[in-house]
C-alpha positions as CSV (number, residue, x, y, z in Angstrom):
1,X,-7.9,-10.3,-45.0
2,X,-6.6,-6.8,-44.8
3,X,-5.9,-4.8,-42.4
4,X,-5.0,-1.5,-41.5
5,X,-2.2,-1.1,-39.3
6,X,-3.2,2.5,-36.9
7,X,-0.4,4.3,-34.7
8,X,-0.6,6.9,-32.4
9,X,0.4,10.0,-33.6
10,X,3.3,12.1,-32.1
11,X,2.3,14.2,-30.1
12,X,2.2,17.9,-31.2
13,X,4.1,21.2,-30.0
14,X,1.2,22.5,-28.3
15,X,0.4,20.6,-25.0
16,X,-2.6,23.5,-23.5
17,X,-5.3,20.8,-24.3
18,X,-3.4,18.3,-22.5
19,X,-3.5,20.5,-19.2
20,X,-6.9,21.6,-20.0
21,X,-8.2,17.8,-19.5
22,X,-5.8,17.2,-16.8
23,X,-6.8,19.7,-14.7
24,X,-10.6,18.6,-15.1
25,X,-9.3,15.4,-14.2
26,X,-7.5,16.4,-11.1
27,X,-10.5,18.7,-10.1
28,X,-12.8,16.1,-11.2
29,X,-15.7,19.2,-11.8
30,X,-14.4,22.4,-12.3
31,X,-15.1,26.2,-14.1
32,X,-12.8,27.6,-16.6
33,X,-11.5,30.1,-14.2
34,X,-10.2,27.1,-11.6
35,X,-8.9,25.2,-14.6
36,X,-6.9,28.4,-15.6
37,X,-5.2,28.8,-13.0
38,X,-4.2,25.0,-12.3
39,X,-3.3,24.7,-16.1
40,X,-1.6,28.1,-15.7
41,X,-3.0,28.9,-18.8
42,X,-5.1,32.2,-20.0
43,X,-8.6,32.4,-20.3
44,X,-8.9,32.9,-23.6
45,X,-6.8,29.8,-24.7
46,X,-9.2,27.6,-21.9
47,X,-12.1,28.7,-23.7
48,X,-10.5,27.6,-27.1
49,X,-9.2,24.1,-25.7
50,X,-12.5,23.7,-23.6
51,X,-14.5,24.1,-27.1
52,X,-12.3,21.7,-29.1
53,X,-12.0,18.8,-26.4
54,X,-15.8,19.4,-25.9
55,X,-16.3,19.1,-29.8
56,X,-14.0,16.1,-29.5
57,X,-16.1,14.0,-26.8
58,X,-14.2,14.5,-24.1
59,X,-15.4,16.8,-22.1
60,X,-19.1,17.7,-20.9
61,X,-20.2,21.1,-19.8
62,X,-22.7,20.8,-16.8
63,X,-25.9,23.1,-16.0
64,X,-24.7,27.1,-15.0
65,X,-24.4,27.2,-11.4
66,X,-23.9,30.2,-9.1
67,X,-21.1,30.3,-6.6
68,X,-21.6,29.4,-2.8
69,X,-24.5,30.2,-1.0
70,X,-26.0,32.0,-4.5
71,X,-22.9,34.8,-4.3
72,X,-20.5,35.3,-7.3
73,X,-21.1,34.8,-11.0
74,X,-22.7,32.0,-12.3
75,X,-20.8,29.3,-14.0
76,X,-20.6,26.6,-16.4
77,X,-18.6,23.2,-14.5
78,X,-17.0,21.1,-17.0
79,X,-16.4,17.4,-16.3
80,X,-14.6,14.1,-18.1
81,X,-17.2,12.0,-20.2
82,X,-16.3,8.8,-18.6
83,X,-19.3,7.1,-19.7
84,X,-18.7,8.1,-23.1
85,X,-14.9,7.1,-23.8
86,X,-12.8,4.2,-22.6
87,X,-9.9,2.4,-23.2
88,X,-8.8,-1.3,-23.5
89,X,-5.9,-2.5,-21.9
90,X,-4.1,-5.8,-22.5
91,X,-1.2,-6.8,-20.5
92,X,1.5,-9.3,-21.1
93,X,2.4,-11.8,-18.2
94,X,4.5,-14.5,-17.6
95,X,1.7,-17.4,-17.7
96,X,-0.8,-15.4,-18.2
97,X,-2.8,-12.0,-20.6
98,X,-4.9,-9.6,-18.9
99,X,-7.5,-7.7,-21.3
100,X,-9.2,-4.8,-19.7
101,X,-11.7,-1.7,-20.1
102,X,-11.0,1.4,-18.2
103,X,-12.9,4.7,-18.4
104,X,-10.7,7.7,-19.2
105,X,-10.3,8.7,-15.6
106,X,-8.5,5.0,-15.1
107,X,-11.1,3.6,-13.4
108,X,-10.9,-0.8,-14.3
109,X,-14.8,-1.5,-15.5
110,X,-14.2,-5.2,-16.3
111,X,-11.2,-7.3,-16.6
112,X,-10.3,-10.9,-18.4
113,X,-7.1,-13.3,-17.4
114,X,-6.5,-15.5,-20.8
115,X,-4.0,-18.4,-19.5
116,X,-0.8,-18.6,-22.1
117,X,-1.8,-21.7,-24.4
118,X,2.5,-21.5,-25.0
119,X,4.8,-18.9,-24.6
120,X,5.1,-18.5,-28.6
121,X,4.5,-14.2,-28.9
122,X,2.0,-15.4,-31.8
123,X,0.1,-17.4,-30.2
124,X,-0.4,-15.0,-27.0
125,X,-0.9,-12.4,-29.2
126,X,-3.7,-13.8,-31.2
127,X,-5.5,-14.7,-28.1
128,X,-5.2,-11.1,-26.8
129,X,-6.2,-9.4,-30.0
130,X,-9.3,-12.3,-30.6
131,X,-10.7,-11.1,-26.6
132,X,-9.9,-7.6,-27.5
133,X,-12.3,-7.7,-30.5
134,X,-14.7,-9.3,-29.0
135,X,-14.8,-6.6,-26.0
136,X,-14.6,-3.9,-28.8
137,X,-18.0,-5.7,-30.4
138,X,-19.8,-5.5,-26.9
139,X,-18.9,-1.5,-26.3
140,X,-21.2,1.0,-26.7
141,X,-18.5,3.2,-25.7
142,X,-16.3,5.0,-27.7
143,X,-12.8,2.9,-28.1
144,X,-10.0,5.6,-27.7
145,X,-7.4,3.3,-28.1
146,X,-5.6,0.3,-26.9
147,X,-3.0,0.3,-24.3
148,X,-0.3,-2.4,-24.3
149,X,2.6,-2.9,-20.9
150,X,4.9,-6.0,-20.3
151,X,7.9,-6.3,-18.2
152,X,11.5,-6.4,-19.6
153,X,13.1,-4.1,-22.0
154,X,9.8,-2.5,-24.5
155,X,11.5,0.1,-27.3
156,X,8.1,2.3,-26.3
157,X,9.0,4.2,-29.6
158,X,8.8,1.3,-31.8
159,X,6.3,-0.9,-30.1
160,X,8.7,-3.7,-29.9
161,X,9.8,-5.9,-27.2
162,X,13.4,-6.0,-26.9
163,X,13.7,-8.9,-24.7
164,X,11.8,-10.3,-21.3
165,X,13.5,-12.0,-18.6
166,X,10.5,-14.3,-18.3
167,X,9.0,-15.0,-21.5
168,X,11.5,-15.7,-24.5
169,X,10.7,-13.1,-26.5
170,X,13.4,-11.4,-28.3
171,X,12.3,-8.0,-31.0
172,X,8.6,-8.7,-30.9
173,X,7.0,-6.3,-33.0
174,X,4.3,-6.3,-30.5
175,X,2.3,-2.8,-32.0
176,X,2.5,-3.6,-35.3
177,X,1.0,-7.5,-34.6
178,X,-1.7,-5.7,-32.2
179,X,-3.1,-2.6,-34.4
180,X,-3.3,-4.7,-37.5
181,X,-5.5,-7.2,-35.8
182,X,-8.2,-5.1,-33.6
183,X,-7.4,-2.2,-36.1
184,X,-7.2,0.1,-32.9
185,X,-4.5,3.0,-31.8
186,X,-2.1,1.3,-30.0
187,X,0.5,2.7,-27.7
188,X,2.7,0.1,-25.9
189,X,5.0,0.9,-22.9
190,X,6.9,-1.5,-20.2
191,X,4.2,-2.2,-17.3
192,X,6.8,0.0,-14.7
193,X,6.8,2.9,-16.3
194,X,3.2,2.9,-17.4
195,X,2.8,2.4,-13.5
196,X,4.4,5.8,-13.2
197,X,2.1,7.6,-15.3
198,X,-0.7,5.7,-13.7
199,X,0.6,7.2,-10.6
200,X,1.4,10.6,-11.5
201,X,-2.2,10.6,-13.4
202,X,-4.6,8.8,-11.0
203,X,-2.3,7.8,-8.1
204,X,-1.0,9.6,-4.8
205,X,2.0,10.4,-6.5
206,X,0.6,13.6,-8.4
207,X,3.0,16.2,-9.5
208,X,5.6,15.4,-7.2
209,X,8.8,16.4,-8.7
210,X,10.6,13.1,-8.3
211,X,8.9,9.0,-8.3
212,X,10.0,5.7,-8.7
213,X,7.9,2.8,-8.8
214,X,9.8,-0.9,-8.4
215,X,8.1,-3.4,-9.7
216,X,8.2,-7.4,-7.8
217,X,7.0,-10.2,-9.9
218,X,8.3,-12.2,-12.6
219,X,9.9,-9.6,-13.8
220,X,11.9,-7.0,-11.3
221,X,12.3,-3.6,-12.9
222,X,12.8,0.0,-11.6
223,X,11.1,3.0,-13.5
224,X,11.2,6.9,-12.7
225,X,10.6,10.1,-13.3
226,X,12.2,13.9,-12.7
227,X,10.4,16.9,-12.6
228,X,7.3,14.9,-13.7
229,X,8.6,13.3,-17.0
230,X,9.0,9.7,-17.2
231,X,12.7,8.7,-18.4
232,X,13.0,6.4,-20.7
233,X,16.6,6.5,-22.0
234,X,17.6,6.1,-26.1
235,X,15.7,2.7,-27.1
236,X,13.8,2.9,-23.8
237,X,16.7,1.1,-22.0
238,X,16.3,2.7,-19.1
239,X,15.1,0.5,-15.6
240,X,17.3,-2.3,-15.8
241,X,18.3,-3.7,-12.1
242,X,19.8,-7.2,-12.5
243,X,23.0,-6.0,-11.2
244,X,22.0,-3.4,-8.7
245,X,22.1,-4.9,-5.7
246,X,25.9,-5.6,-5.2
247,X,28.4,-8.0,-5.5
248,X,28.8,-10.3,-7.7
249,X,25.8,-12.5,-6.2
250,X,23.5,-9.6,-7.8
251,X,21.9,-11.3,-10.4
252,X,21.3,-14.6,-8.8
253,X,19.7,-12.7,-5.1
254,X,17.4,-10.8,-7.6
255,X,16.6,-14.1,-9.7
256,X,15.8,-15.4,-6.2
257,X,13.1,-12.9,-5.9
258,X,11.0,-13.2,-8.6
259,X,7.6,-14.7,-8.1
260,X,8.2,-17.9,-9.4
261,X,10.9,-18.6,-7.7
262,X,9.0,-17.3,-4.6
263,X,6.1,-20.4,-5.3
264,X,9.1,-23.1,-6.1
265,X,10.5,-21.9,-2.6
266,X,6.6,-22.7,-1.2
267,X,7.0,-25.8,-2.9
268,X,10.0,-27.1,-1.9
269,X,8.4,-26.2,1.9
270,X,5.7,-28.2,0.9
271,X,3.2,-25.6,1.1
272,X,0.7,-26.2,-1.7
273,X,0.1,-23.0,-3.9
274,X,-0.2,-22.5,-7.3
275,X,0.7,-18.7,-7.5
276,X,1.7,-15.8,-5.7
277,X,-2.1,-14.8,-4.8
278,X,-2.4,-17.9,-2.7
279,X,1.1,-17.6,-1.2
280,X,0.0,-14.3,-0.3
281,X,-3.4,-15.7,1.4
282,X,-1.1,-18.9,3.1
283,X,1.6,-16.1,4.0
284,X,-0.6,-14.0,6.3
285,X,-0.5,-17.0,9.0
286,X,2.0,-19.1,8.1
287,X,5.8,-18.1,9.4
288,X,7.2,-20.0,6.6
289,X,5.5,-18.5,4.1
290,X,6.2,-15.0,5.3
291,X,9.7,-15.6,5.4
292,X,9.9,-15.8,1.6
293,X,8.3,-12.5,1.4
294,X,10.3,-10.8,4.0
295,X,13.8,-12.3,2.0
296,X,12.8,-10.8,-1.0
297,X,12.3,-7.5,0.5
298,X,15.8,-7.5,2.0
299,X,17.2,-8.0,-1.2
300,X,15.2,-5.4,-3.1
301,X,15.7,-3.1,-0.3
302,X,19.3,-2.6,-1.0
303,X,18.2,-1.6,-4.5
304,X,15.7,1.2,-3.4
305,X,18.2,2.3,-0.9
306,X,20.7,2.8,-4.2
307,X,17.5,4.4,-6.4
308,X,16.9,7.0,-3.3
309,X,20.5,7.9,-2.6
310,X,21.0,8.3,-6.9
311,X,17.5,10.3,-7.5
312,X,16.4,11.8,-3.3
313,X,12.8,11.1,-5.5
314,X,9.4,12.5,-3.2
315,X,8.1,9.1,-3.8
316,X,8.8,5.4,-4.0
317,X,6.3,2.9,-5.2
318,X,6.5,-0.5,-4.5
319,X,4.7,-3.0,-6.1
320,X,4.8,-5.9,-4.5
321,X,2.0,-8.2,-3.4
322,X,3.5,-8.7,-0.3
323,X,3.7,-5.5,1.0
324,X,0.7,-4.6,2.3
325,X,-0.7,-8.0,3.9
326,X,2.2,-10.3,4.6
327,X,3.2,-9.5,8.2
328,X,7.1,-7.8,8.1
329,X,7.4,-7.1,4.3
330,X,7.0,-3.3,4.6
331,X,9.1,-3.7,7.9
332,X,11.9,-5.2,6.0
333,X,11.7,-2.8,3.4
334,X,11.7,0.0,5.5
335,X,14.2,-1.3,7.5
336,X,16.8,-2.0,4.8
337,X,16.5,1.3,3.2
338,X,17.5,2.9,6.4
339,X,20.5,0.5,6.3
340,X,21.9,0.9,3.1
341,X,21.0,4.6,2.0
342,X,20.6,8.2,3.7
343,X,16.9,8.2,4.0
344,X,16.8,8.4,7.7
345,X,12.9,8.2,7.6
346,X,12.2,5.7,4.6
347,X,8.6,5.4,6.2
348,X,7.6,9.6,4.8
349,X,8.9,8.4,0.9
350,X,8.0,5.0,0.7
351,X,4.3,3.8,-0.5
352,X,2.2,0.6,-2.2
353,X,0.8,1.1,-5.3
354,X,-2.2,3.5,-5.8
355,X,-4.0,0.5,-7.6
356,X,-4.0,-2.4,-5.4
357,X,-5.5,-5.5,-6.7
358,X,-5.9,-3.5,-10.3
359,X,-2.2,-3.0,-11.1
360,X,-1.7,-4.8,-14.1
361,X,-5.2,-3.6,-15.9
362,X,-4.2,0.3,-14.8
363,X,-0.5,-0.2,-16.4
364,X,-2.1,-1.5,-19.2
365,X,-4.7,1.7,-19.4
366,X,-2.1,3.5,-18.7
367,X,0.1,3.3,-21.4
368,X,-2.3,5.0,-23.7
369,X,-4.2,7.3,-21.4
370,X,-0.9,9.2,-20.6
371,X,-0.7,9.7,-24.5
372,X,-4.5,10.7,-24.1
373,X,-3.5,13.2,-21.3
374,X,-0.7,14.4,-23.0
375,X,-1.9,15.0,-26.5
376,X,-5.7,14.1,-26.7
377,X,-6.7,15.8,-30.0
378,X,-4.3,14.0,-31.6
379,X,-5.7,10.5,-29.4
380,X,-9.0,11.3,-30.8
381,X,-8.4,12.0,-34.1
382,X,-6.1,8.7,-34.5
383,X,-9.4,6.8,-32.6
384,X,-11.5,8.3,-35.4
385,X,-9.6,7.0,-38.3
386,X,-9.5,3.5,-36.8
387,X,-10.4,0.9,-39.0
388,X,-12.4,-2.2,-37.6
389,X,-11.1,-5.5,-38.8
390,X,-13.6,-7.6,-40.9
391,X,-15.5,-9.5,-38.3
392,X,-15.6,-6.6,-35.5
């Protein structure tokens, strides 16, 4: 059967509708006169951008209050319609797809593992675009678009996975294969960088002039951003690590610290686990256990030490399951850092991730909602002329 293939627009010249919705999402309820001033924009072209995002669904003008205590003129708050728009989200795993819903102000309403049947792309593919039609089929929300993240080297531009250290996949056309079989918007991104955005949008990370998020699974990848844009490099090359750490043991320490060679370490300890979630759980008593953890953060301590000393960023975000509940992970990260770079107080720059327990459904959210934030006329009008599939 046909169908028709939907891209994401580029995004236009003019970005005032973009700041209009993300002030109103860092306010969360706010006047035109506060969103002004955070957008640094004039009133008159708020009250433009607040009429065409409101024509366009996106935002909702509340009741006309008064100021405090009854003084000041009264005004009209405006607020995201979350219930009203949301996202899905499908993101690509070693052994595993997660499909998601988020609301626009990347909040995860349900989420869905899908087990890889094989690691052929078509196959995973087809079982991510069959649960993402039948979420799209439940909604009674509008479908903005669908976001797309994976580890490895992802031409954002083209929608294509370059390669993946994990799965082997070698120039995937991963957009093209997605939009023509949910017939949704699709905007696709590598899951660190969409982390960044996630961060920058709904994270502690904010406006900060400088992040960088390192990323600690099956795949190990570094992504950042200057003055508050994302880098992404010609192709999207950028974020590449496996031969940061020094020497010419580089690649094989950072192979080392992957999360499946974390579990075949469990195993070869004889500590029954079948994934990094329950080597977390076993690692929180067991000395042996925690030991794995604490390795791998000596390793990829050396290259944050590197990524602080190139970029002095205001944040680091590390995404590792370990940090935060194995006992000596953020010690020996912390630690490290102070050993190998000239951040004498690693502790100040150095944080999880905003979205623990939800990482890979926000990257996933996130690769289209920064479009959404960026450019969301242009979002909108792309979700309008989406064409449903026969059978949606």
């Amino acid at each position: 059967m046909d169908r028709s293939i939907v891209e994401v627009p580029m995004v236009s010249g003019d970005k005032s509708a973009g700041a209009v919705l993300r002030a109103v999402l860092e306010e969360g309820t706010a006047p035109r006169s506060a969103i002004a001033k955070l957008a640094g924009l004039s009133p008159a072209t708020v009250t433009s951008q607040v009429r065409a995002l409101t024509a366009a669904g996106l935002l909702i003008e509340l009741p006309e209050t008064a100021g405090p205590a009854g003084m000041g003129r009264p005004h009209s708050p405006l607020v995201l319609d979350i219930a009203g728009n949301v996202v899905i989200g499908v993101h690509i795993a070693a052994d595993h797809c997660t499909v998601a819903v988020l609301n626009i102000a990347g909040t995860v309403r349900l989420s869905h593992r899908i087990p890889h049947a094989t690691l052929e792309p078509e196959v995973i593919l087809a079982a991510a675009a069959a649960e993402v039609r039948r979420l799209r089929a439940e909604l009674t929300e509008r479908v903005i678009g669908l976001g797309v993240a994976i580890g490895g080297w992802v031409d954002s531009a083209a929608g294509t996975v370059i390669e993946h250290g994990t799965l082997p996949w070698r120039n995937v056309e991963v957009r093209q294969y997605l939009s023509g079989h949910t017939g949704l918007p699709v905007t696709m991104d590598s899951h660190t960088r969409a982390l960044v955005h996630a961060e920058q949008l709904f994270g502690h990370a904010g406006s900060t002039a400088a992040t960088v998020v390192l990323f600690a699974g099956n795949v190990i990848d570094v992504a950042f951003s200057v003055h508050g844009r994302v880098h992404y490099g010609p192709r999207s090359a950028a974020g590449a690590i496996t031969r940061l750490a020094g020497g010419d043991t580089a690649e094989s320490e950072l192979a080392q610290c992957t999360d499946r060679a974390l579990v075949a370490a469990a195993h070869e300890l004889g500590l029954s686990v079948r994934g990094v979630p329950d080597l977390v759980s076993v690692a929180v008593g067991d000395p042996a256990a925690q030991t794995l953890f604490v390795n791998r953060a000596r390793i990829l301590a050396r290259v944050v030490a590197v990524v602080i000393d190139l970029l002095d960023p205001d944040a680091v975000v590390i995404v590792d399951p370990g940090l935060i509940r194995v006992p000596g992970v953020r010690a020996a990260y912390l630690d490290g850092v102070r050993r190998f770079s000239a951040c004498a107080r690693p502790e100040e720059v150095i944080s999880g991730s905003s979205f623990f327990g939800r990482v890979l459904e926000t990257a996933a959210g996130a690769a289209v909602l920064q479009r959404l934030f960026t450019d969301p006329l242009a979002v909108v009008a792309a979700a309008e002329q989406a064409v449903r599939p026969v059978g949606i």
